[in-house]
N, C-alpha and C positions, 0 to 999 in steps of 0.2 A: 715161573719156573727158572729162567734163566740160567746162573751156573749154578743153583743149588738143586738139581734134578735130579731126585732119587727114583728109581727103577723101583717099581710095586710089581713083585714076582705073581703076585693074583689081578691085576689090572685088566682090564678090557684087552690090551691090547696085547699085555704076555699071553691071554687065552687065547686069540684070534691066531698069534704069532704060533703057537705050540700047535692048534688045530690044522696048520699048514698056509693059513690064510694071511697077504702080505699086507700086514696093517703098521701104521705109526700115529706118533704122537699131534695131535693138532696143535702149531705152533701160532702164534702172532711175530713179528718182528722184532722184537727185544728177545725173547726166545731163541731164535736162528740165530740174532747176533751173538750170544753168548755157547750156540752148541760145539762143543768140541770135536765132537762124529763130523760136523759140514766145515768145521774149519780144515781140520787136518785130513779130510778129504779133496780142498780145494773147492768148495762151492762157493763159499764167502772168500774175496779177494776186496785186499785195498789197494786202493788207486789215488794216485797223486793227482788232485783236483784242480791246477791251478792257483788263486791264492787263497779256494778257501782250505788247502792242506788236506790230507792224506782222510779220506773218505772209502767206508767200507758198502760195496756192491754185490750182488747175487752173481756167481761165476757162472758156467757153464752148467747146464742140469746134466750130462753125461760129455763123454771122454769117448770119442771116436779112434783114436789111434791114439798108439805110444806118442809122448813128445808133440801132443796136439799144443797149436798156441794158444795162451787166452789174451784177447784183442783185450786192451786198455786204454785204448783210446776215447777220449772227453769228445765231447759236446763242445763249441767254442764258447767262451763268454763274451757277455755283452758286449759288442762292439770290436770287439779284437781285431775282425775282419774290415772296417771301417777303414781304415785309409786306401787298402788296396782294392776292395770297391769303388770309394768314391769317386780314386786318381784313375784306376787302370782301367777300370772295367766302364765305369759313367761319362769320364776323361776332363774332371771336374779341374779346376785351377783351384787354388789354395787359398785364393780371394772369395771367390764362390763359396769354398768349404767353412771358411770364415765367419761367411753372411749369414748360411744357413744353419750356422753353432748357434749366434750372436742372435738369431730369430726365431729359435728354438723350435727347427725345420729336421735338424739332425743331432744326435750328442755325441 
């Protein structure tokens, strides 16, 4: 389907839809990536991923209030958090940290 989606005015779903019953289309994920209804609705948002660049995620499924935020906050990557673990929090020295790079204990 993607973005070449024609609307079949006798589909399953136009009947269900006219008979008052609240149906839609079964999508897979290449589908939603390209529907324009869940883009410019705000369900699909992209989010800057670190270094692997600007990656598209499922937004919020409903909108509680005017001016609700949608949180975009990542996940850390690999390791990111490694020095202030190792130093601050374990209270490693840098010779330590070395040994255990060097004996492939930590990376």
């Amino acid at each position: 389907m993607g973005a070449d989606v024609v609307l079949i005015e006798d589909s399953p779903v136009s009947r269900m839809q006219a008979a008052g019953v609240a149906a839609g289309a079964l999508q897979n994920s290449e589908d939603m990536y390209y529907d324009l209804q869940l883009r410019n609705a705000g369900y699909l948002i992209d989010v800057e991923v670190g270094r692997q660049g600007k990656m598209t995620f499922d937004g919020p499924p409903l909108f509680l209030s005017e001016g609700q935020k949608t949180t975009t906050d990542i996940a850390p990557l690999l390791g990111e958090h490694n020095d202030f673990i190792y130093r601050e929090l374990l209270g490693l020295k840098q010779e330590e940290i070395e040994r255990l790079i060097e004996t492939q204990v930590i990376y």
